[in-house]
C-alpha positions as MATLAB code, in Angstrom:
seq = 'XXXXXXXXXXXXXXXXXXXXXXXXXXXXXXXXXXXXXXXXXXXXXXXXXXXXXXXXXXXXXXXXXXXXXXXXXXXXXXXXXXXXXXXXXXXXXXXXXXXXXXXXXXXXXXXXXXXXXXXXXXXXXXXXXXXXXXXXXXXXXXXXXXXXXXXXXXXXXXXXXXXXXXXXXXXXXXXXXXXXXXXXXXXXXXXXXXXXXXXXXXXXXXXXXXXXXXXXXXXXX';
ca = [
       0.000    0.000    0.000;
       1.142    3.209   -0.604;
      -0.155    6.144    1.225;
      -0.105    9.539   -1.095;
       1.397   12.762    0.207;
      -1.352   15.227   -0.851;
      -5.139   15.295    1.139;
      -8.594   15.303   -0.029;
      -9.655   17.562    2.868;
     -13.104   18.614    1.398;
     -16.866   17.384    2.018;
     -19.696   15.988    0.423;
     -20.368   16.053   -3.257;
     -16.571   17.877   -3.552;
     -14.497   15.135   -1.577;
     -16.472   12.467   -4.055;
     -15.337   14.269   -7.203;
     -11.850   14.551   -5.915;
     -11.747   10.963   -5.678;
     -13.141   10.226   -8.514;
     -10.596   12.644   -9.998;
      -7.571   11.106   -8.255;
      -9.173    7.171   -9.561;
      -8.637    8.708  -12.941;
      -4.907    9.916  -12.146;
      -3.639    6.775  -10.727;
      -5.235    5.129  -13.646;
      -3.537    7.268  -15.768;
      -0.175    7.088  -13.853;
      -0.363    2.940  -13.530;
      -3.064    1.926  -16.370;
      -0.188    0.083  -18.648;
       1.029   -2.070  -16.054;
      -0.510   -5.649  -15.095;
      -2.188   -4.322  -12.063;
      -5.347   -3.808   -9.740;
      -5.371   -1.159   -6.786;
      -7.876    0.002   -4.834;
      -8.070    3.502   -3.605;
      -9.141    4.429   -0.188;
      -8.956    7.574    2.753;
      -7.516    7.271    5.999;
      -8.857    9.598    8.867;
      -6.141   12.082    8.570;
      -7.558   12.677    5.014;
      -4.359   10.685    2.900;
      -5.459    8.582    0.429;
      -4.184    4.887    0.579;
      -3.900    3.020   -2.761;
      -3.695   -0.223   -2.044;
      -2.147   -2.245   -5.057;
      -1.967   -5.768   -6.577;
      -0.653   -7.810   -9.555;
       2.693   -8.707  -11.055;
       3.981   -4.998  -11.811;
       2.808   -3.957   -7.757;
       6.795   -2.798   -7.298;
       6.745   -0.692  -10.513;
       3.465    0.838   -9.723;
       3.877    1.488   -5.956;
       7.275    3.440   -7.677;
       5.684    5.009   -9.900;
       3.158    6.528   -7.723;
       6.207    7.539   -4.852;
       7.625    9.369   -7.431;
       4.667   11.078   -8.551;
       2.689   12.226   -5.560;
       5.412   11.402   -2.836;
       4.259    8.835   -0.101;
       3.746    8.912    3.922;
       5.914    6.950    5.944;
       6.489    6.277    9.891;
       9.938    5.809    9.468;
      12.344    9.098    8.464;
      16.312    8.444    7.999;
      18.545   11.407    8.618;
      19.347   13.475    4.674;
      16.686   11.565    3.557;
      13.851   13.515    1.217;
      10.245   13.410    2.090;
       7.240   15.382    1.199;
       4.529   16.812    3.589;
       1.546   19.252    3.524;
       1.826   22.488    4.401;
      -0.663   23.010    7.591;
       0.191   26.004    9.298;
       2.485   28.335    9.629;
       3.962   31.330   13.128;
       7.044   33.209   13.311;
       9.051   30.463   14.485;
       8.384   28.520   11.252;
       5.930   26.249    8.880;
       4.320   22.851   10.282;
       4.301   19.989    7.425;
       2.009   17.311    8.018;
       3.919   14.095    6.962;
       1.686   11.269    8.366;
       3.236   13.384   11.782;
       3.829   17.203   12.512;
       7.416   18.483   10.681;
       7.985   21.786   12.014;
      10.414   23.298    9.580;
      12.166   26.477   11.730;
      12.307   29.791   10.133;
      16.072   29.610    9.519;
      15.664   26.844    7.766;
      13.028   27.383    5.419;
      15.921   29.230    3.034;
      13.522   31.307    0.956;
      15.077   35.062    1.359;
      14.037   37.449    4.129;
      11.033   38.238    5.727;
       9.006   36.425    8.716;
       6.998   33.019    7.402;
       3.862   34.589    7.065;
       5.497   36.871    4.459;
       7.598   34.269    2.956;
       4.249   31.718    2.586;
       2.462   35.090    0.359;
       5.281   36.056   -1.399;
       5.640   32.669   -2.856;
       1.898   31.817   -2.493;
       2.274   28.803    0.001;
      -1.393   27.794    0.017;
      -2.478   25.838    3.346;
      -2.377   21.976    2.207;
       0.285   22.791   -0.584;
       2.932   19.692   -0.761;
       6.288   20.718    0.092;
       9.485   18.586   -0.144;
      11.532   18.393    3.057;
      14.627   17.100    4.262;
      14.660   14.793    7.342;
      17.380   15.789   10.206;
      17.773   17.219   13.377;
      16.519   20.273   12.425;
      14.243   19.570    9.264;
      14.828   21.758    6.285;
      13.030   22.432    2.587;
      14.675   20.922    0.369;
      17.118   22.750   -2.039;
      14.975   21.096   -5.448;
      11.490   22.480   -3.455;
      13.796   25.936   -2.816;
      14.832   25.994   -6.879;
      11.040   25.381   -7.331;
       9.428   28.258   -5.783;
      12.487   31.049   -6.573;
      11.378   29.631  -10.502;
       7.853   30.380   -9.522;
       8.794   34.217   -8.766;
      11.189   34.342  -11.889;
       8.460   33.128  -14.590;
       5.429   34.899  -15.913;
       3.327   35.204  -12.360;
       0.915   32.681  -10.729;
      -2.576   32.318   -8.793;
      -2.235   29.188   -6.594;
      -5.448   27.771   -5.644;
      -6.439   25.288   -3.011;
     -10.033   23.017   -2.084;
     -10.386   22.324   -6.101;
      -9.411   20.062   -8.676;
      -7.493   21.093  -11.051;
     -10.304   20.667  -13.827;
     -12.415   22.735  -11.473;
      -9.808   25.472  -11.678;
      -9.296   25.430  -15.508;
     -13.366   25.409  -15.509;
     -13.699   28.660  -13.577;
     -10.528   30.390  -15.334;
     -12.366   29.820  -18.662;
     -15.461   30.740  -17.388;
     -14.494   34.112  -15.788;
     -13.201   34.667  -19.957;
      -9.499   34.402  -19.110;
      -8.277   31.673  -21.123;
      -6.567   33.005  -23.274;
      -4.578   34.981  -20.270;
      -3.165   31.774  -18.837;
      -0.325   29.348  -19.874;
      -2.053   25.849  -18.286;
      -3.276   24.625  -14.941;
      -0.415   23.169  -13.476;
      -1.604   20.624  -10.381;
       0.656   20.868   -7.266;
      -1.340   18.228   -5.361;
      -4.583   16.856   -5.115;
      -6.849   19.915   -4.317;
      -3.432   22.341   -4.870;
      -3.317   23.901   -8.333;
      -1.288   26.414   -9.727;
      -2.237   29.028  -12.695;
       0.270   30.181  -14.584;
      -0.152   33.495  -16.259;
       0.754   34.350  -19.504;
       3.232   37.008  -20.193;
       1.480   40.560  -19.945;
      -0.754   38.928  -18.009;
      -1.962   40.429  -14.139;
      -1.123   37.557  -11.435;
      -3.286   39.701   -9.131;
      -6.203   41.208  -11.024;
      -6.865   36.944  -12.456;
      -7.207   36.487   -8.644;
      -9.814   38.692   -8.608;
     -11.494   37.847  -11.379;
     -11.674   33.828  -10.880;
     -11.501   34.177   -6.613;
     -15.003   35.252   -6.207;
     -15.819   32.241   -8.156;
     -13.711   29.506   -5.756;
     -14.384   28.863   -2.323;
     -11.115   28.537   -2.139;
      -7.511   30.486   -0.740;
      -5.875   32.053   -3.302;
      -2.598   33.440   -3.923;
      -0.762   35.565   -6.361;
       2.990   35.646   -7.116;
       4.095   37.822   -8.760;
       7.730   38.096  -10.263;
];
């Protein structure tokens, strides 16, 4: 079994087309390979795909390396991946399957206190993050790369609580897209807009945000 670093954290009707929506990703991730699995939620809101047939090994891999996976056991310099839950001036709190608090000195994302790092780079609650495992737990320098890319490109709106079809869906339907590059999807219910160039990473949050229950964040290079 392997148990997915991202969460399906929403109710009802949502949470069900999430699912569905995350059925059609593994399927899409594992489809080729002589396989069943079986896709469940454990009560801290992970999903658990548990997986069977002769290519198991390949498709448990394939999923690790796609949507990172929950452990109980962390090794020293080892990589791992957790949600971001909250966030103080002493640092962010991952959720990994257990609380990661990752201190403000090591976070490694320029000045400023978290709070202003988390908007600056539009750290949605929920995003997954990639961590490094040690005495004092630290982003990882690929997740740092990531999100100094994110304020050297063309501008984002990350989005959380929606798929990422439900985010294309509402960027089309508030007439902008033709403003936007894709919907990139940064988890589960975690997506990430990417604005054309010439295109205002602040006024498309105000266009699609009164449209998604959702928080919403611009960067803005």
């Amino acid at each position: 079994m392997v148990v997915l670093a991202t969460k399906c954290y929403v109710d009802g009707d949502a949470r069900e087309r999430a699912l569905d929506g995350l059925g059609s990703l593994i399927q899409n991730a594992v489809g080729d390979l002589d396989v069943t699995y079986e896709v469940g939620l454990r009560d801290d809101d992970f999903p658990s795909v548990t997986v069977e047939g002769e290519d198991a090994v390949a498709a448990r891999n394939l999923l690790r390396e796609e949507w990172g996976a929950i452990t109980t056991d962390f090794e020293a310099g080892e990589t791992y991946v957790g949600t971001l839950e909250s966030w103080d001036e002493d640092g962010f709190v991952l959720d990994a399957g257990q609380a990661v608090r990752i201190p403000a000195d090591e976070i490694g994302l320029g000045q400023g206190s978290p709070e202003q790092i988390r908007k600056r780079f539009g750290l949605v609650q929920h995003l997954p993050l990639e961590f490094v495992w040690d005495d004092s737990p630290r982003l990882s320098d690929d997740q740092r790369d990531d999100l100094y890319d994110w304020t050297r490109g063309t501008g984002r709106v990350n989005v959380n609580s929606a798929t990422r079809a439900e985010v294309r869906a509402t960027v089309n339907r508030a007439g902008h897209a033709q403003d936007i590059v894709t919907v990139e999807r940064q988890g589960l219910l975690e997506q990430s807009v990417i604005c054309k160039e010439g295109t205002d990473p602040p006024g498309l949050l105000a266009s699609i945000g009164k449209h998604l229950p959702s928080e919403i964040l611009a960067v803005v290079p």
